[in-house]
PALUM-537000 format. One record per residue (C-alpha): residue number from 1; residue in three letters; x negated, y, z negated. Coordinates in steps of 0.02 Angstrom, whole numbers, always signed. Each point is the difference from the previous one (the first is absolute). Example, Ala and Ser with C-alpha at 12.3 -4.5 7.8 and 13.67 -1.06 7.14 Angstrom:
<num = 1 residu = ala x = -615 y = -225 z = -390>
<num = 2 residu = ser x = -69 y = +172 z = +33>
//
This chain:
<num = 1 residu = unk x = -7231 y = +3451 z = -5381>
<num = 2 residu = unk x = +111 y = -137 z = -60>
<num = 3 residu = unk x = +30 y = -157 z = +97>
<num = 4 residu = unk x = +183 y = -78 z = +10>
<num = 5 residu = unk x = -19 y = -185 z = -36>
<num = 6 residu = unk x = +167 y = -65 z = -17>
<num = 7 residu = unk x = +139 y = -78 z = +126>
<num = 8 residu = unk x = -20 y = +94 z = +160>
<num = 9 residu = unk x = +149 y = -112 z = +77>
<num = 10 residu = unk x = +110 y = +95 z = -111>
<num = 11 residu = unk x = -73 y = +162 z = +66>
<num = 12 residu = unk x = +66 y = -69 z = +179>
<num = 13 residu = unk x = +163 y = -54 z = -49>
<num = 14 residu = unk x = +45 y = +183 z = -91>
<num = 15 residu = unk x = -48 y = +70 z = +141>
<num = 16 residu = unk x = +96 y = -139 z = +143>
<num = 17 residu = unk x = -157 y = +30 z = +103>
<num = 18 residu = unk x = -143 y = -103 z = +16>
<num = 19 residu = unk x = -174 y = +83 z = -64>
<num = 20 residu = unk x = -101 y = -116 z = +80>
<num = 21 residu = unk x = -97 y = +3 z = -213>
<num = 22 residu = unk x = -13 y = -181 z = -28>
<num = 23 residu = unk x = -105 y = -27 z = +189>
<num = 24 residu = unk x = +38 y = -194 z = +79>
<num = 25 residu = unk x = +181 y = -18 z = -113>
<num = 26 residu = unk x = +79 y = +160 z = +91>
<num = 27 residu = unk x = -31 y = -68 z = +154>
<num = 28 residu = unk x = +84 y = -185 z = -29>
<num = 29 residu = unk x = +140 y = -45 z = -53>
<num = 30 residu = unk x = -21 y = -5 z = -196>
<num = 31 residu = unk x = +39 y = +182 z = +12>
<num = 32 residu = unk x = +151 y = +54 z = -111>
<num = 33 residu = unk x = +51 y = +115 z = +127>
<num = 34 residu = unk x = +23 y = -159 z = +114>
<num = 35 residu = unk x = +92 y = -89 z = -110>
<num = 36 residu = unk x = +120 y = +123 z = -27>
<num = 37 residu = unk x = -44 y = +42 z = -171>
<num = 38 residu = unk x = +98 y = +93 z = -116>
<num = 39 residu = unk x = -53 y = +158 z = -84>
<num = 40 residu = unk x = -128 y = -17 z = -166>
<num = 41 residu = unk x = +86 y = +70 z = -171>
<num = 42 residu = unk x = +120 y = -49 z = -106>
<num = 43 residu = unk x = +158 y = +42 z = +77>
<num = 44 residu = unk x = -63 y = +19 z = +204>
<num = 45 residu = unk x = +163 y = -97 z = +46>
<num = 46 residu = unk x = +103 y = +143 z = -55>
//
């Protein structure tokens, strides 16, 4: 099976929820979900 490798942060913010995938950053205060962070994509703010 394949292994996903890329930006798991922008897993989180898709979803608004945290998924606890990048271990210590979820729980601080780094986390995008946190900070309010908007959507990933091209046109999220729509």
């Amino acid at each position: 099976m394949a292994r996903y490798t890329g930006a798991v942060c922008k897993l989180c913010r898709r979803e608004t929820v945290k998924l606890f995938l990048k271990g210590d950053r979820c729980y601080s205060d780094k986390c995008p979900i946190e900070k309010g962070a908007s959507l990933p994509g091209k046109n999220a703010k729509k």
